[in-house]
C-alpha positions in Angstrom: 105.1 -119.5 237.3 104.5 -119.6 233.6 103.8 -123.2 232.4 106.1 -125.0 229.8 104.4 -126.1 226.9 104.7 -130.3 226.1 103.6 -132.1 223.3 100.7 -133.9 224.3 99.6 -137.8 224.7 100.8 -140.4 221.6 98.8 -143.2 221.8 99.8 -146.8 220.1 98.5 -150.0 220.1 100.9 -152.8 221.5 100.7 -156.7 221.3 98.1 -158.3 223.9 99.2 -159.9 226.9 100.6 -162.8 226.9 100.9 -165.3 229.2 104.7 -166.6 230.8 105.7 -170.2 231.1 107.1 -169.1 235.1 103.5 -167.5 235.5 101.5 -164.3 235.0 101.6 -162.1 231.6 104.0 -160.1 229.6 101.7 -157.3 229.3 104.3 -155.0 227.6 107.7 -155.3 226.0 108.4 -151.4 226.5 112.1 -151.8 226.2 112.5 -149.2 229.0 115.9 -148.0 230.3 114.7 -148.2 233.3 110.9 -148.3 233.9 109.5 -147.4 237.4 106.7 -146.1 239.8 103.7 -148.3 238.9 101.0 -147.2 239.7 97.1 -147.7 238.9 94.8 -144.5 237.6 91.2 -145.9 238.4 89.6 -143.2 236.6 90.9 -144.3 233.4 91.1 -148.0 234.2 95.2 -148.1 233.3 98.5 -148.1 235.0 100.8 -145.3 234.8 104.2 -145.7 234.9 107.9 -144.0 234.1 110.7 -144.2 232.3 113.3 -142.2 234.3 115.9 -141.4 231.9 114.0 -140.9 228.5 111.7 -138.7 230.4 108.1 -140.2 229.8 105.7 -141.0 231.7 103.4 -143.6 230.1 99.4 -144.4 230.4 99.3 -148.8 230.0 95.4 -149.6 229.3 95.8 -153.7 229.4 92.7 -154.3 227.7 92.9 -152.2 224.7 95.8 -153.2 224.6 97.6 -150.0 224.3 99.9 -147.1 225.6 100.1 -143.6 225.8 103.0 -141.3 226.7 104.1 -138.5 227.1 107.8 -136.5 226.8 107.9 -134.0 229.7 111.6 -132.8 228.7 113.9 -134.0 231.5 114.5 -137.2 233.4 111.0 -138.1 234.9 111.1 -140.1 238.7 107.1 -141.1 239.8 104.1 -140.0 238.6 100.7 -139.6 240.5 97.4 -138.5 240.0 96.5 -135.1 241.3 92.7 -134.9 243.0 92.6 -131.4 241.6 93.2 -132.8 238.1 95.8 -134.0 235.8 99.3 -135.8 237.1 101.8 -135.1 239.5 105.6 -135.8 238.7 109.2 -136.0 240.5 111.4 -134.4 237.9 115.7 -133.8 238.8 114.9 -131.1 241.7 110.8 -130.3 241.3 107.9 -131.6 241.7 105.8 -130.5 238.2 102.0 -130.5 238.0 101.0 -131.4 234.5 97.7 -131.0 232.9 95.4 -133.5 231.8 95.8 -133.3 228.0 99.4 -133.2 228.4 99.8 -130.0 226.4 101.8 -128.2 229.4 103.5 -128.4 233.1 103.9 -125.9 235.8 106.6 -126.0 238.7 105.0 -126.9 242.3 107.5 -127.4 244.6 111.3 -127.4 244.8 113.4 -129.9 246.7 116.2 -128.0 248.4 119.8 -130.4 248.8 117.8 -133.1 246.8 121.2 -134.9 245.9 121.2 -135.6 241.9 117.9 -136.0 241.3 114.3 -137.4 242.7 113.4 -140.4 243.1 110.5 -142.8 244.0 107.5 -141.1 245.7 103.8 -142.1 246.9 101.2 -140.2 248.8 100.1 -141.4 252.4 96.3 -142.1 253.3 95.8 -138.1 254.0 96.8 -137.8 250.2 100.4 -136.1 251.4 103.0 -136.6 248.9 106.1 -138.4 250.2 109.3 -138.7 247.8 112.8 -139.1 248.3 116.0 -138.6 246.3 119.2 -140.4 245.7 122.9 -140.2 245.4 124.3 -141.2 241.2 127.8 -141.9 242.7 127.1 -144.1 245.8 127.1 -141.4 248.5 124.5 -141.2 250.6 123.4 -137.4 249.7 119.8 -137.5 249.6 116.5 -137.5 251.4 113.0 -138.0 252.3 110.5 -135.5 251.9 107.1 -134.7 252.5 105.0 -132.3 250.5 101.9 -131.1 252.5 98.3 -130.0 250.8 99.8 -125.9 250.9 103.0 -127.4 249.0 105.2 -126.6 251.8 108.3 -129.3 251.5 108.9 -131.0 254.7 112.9 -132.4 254.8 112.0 -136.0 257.2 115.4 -138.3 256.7 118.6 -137.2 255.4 121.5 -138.9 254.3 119.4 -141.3 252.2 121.4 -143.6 249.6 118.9 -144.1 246.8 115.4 -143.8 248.4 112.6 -146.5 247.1 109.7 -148.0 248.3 106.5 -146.6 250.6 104.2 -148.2 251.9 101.9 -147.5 255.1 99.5 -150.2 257.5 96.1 -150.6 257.4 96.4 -148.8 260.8 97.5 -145.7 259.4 100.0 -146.1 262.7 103.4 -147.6 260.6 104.9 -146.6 257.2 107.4 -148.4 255.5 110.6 -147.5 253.7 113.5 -148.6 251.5 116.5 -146.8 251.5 118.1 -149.5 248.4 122.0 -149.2 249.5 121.5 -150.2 253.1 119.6 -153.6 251.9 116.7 -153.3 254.4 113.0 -152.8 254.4 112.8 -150.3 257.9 109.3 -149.6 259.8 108.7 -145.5 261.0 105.9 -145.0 263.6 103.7 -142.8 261.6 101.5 -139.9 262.7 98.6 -140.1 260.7 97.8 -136.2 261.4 100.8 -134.6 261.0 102.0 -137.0 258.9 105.7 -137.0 260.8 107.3 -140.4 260.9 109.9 -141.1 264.0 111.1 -144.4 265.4 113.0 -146.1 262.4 113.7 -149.9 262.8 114.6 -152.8 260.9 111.7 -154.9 259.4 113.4 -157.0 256.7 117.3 -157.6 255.8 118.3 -158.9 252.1 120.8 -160.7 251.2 123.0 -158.3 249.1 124.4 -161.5 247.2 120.7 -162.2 247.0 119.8 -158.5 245.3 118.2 -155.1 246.5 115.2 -154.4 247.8 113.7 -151.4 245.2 110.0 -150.2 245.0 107.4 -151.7 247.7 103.4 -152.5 247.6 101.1 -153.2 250.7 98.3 -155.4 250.4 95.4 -155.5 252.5 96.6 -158.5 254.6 99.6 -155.5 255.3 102.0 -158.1 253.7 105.4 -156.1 251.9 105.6 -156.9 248.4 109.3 -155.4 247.4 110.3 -155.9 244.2 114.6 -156.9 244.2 117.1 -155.2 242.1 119.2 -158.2 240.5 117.2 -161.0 242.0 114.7 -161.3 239.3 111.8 -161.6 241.6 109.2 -159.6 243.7 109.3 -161.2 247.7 106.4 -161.5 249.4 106.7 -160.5 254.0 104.3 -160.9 256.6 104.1 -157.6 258.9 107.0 -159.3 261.0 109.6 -159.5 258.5 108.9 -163.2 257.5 109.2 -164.4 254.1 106.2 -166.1 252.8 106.2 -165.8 248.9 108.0 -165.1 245.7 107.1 -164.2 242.5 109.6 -165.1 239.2 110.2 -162.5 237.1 111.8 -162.7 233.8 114.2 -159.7 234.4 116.6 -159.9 236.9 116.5 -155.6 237.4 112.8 -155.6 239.2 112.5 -152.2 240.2 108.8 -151.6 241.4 105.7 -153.4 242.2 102.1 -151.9 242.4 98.3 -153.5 242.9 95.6 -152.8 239.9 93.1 -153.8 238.4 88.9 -153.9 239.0 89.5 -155.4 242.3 93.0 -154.2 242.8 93.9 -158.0 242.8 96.8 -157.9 240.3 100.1 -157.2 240.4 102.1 -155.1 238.1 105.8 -155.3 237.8 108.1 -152.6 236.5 112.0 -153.9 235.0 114.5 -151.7 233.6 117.6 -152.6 230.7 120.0 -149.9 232.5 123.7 -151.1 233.0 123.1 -154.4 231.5 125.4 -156.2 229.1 124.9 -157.1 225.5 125.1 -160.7 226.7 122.8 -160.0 229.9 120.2 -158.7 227.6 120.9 -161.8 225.4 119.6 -163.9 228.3 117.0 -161.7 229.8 115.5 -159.9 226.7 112.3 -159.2 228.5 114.7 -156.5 230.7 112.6 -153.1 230.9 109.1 -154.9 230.0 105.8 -154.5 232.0 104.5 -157.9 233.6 101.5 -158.5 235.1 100.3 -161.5 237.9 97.7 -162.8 239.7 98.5 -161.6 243.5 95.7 -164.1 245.1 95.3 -161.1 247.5 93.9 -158.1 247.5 96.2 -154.6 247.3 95.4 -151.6 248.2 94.4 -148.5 246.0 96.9 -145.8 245.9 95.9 -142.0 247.4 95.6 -138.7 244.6 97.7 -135.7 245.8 95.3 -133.3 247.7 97.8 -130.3 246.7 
């Protein structure tokens, strides 16, 4: 497939962190429309990230300070690091292979009956990519996937609502899921070599007058960290289900969580602007920033794509 040309990496400087009177940093005041899939590129020492809508996927260096990004030309879902080189990225239907100058992309794989568009995806510990889609008008039209290391797309769940976060145990014998409409955090029984999931309970139940659950980190204690959609905060769950901490965040739309840094004991927390009022944004003008905290555990560090 002939590639499509892009317009390389800006870089910019930005302000340095700085510190939050609730705790932890602002370590970016992006402004993003909706600002997802964090997640931490050890080669280059940064976090990548997305903005869905404007179609960017963005390189965060916190010690520069300073950001690069990239336009890809359409509505951008997750990124990932590709062990072959460059990035991987969900885009409406496709997932797009892009190069690491960011000068052009190439089409991978399609994802047939993908509802309106991608959305969150992560790869497993056999660096298999795993991304689901979403219904844009409240149906439940899309699905889970799972692209294998010969690209071949691998339908796993159907009638998905908005799929969100992954997350597997240390075990390599459970995998985690968020499927945001149904309010819960559910637990598959997960072949580590296939990489088929079966078995799907209930793990944790939110509130819905509380918020929704959205994106989802593990640390190496295989505690959930799930970042909630209109709660303002990022909910810490022992492997039973349990509640056992919370971290404030000053955004109420928290829409993804991820572990970083030298000794992968930070967290980074996406936020997104989208559907918010003039006089929500009045109250929570941080909405769509980048914020950083100090986990007090360990994460643990995310897998390249091995197609």
């Amino acid at each position: 497939m002939k590639p499509v040309e892009l317009p390389g990496w800006v870089t910019e400087a930005i302000a340095p962190p700085r510190p939050l009177d609730t705790g932890g940093e602002l370590l970016w005041e992006a402004g993003a429309t909706l600002a997802e899939g964090p997640l931490w590129e050890e080669k280059t020492g940064s976090l990548l990230l997305v903005d869905i809508p404007a179609g960017k996927v963005h390189r965060l260096q916190p010690d520069a300070p300073s950001v690069s990004s990239l336009e890809v030309g359409a509505p951008v879902s997750s990124v990932i690091p590709r062990a072959a080189g460059g990035l991987v990225v969900t885009m409406i239907d496709t997932l797009v292979s892009v190069d690491d100058d960011g000068k052009s992309r190439i089409d991978l794989a399609r994802f047939e009956g993908a509802g309106d568009r991608m959305n969150d995806a992560k790869c497993d510990p056999k660096g298999r990519l795993y991304a689901g889609s979403m219904s844009t008008s409240g149906g439940f039209t899309g699905s889970l996937y799972r692209v294998d290391a010969n690209l071949e797309v691998v339908a796993l769940v159907s009638e998905v609502g908005i799929s969100n976060g992954l997350a597997w145990s240390s075990d390599r014998l459970s995998m985690y899921y968020i499927d945001t409409p149904l309010g819960t955090v559910d637990r598959f029984s997960y072949d580590p070599g296939t990489g088929d999931i079966s078995d799907r309970t209930v793990v944790v139940r939110i509130d819905p007058g509380f918020g929704a659950p959205d994106g989802m980190c593990v640390d190496t204690e295989d505690h959930l960290w799930v970042a909630i959609w209109g709660g303002g905060v990022v909910l810490r769950y022992d492997p039973a289900g349990v509640l056992v901490g919370e971290l404030e965040v000053p955004a109420p739309r928290v829409t993804s969580c991820c572990f970083g840094g030298d000794d992968y004991d930070e967290l980074y927390v996406t936020t997104a602007r989208e559907g918010m009022s003039d006089g929500e944004l009045d109250r929570f003008p941080l909405s769509g920033s980048v914020f950083r905290f100090s986990a007090g555990v360990v994460g643990t560090p995310p897998v390249a794509f091995v197609g």
